[in-house]
matplotlib code that plots the C-alpha trace (Angstrom):
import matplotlib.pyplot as plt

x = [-2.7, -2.0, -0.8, -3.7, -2.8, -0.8, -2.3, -0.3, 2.2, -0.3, -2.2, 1.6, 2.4, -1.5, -0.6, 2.8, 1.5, -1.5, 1.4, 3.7, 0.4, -1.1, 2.2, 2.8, -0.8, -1.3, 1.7, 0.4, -2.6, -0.5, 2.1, -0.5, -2.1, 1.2, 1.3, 0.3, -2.8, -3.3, -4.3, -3.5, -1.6, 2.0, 1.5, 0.4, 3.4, 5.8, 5.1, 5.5, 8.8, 10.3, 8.6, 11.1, 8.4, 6.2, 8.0, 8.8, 12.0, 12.5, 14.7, 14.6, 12.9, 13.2, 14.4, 17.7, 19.0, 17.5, 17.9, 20.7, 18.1, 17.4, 17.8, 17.4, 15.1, 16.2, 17.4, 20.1, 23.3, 24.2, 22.7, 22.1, 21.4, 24.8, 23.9, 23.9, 24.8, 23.1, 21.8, 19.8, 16.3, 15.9, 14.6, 12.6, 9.3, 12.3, 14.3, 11.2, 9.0, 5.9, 4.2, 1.0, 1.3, 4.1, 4.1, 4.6, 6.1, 9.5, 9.5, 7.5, 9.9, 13.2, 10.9, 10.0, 13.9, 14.7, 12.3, 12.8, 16.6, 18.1, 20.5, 18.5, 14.8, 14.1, 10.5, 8.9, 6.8, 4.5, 1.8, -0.5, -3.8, -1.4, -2.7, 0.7, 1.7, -0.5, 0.9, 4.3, 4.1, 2.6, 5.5, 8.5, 7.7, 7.4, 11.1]
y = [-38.3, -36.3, -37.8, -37.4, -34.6, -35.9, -34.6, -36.5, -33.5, -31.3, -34.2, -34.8, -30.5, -30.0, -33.2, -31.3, -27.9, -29.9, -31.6, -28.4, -26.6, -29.1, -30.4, -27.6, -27.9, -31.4, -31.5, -29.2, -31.4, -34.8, -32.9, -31.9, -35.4, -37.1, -34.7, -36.0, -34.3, -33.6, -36.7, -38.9, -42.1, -41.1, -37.7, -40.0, -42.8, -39.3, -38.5, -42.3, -42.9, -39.6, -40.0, -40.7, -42.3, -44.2, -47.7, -47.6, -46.6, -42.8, -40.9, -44.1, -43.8, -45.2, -41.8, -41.8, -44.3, -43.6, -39.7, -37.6, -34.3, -36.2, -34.5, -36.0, -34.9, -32.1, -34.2, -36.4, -35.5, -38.7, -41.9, -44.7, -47.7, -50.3, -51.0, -47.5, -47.1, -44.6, -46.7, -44.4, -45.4, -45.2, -47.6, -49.8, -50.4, -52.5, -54.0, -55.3, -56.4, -54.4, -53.4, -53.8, -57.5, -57.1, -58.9, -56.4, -59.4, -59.0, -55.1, -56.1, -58.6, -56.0, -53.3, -55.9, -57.0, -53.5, -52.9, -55.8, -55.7, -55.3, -53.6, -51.0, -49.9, -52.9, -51.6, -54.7, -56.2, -54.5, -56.3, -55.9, -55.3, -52.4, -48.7, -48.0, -49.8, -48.7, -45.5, -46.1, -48.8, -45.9, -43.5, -46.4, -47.4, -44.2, -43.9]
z = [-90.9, -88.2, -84.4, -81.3, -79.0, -76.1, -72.9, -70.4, -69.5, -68.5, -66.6, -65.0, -64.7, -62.7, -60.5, -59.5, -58.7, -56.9, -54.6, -54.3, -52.9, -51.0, -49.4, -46.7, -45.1, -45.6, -43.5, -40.7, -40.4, -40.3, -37.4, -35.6, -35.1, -33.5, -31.6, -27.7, -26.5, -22.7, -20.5, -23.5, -22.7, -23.9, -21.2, -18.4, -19.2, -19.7, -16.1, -14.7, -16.8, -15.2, -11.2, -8.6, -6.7, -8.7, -8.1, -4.5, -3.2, -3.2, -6.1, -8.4, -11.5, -15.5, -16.2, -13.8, -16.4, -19.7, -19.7, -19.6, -18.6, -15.4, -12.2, -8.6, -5.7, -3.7, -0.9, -3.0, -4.3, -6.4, -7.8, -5.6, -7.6, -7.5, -10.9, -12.7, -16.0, -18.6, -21.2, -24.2, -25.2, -28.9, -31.3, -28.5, -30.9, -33.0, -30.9, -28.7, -31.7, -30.5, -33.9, -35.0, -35.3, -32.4, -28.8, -26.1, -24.1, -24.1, -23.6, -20.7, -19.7, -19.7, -18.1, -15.1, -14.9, -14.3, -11.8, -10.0, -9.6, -6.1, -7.9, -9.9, -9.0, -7.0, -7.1, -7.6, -11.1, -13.2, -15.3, -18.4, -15.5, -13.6, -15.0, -15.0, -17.8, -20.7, -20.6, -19.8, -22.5, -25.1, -23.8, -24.0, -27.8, -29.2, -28.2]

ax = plt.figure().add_subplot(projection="3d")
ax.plot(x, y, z, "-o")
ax.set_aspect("equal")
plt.show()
């Protein structure tokens, strides 16, 4: 009696070349989505996070802190927050909890401290209602 032909090699050796010749394209097409299209949320809270005038006083914006590419208005030679210290953004979606099941409360919270301060911004609040803070919420989390 002779054994059955095994055909699971082959199965497993097509399945390979499958991924090896999809992978490339299939990539493309995954790259290309996450990428931010014009007008989209992320753009819009891009251009608040980076505005020296978005939260009131003049040359003050999230960026003066959290990028080291930031460069001030024409008029201004230095920083004039008390309070400044460069502080990286990386990691917020984490350290804030904001997921899918997440509570954008807290990032919220530190966003409204830093805005608020005398000694940094002092711009005032933001709140869920404000159109400023779906974008700049969209831009902040994918940091």
């Amino acid at each position: 009696m002779s054994k059955p032909f095994d055909y699971s090699w082959i199965v497993f050796a097509i399945i390979i070349v499958v991924v090896i010749v999809a992978y490339k394209p299939v990539m493309n097409a995954i790259n290309q989505a996450r990428e931010p299209k014009e007008g989209s949320d992320y753009l819009v809270g891009e251009e608040i996070f980076y505005d020296a005038s978005a939260w009131g006083p003049e040359n003050r914006s999230c960026a003066m802190c959290h990028t080291k590419d930031y460069t001030l208005s024409p008029n201004y030679t230095k920083v004039e927050m008390e309070d400044f210290t460069y502080v990286e953004l990386k990691g917020i979606k984490k350290r804030f909890g904001v997921g899918v099941i997440g509570n954008p409360d807290k990032l919220l919270s530190q966003v409204n401290r830093c805005l608020s301060s005398p000694k940094r911004i002092n711009g005032g609040t933001i709140a869920f209602a404000n159109l400023k803070w779906q974008p700049l919420f969209a831009y902040l989390v994918r940091q």
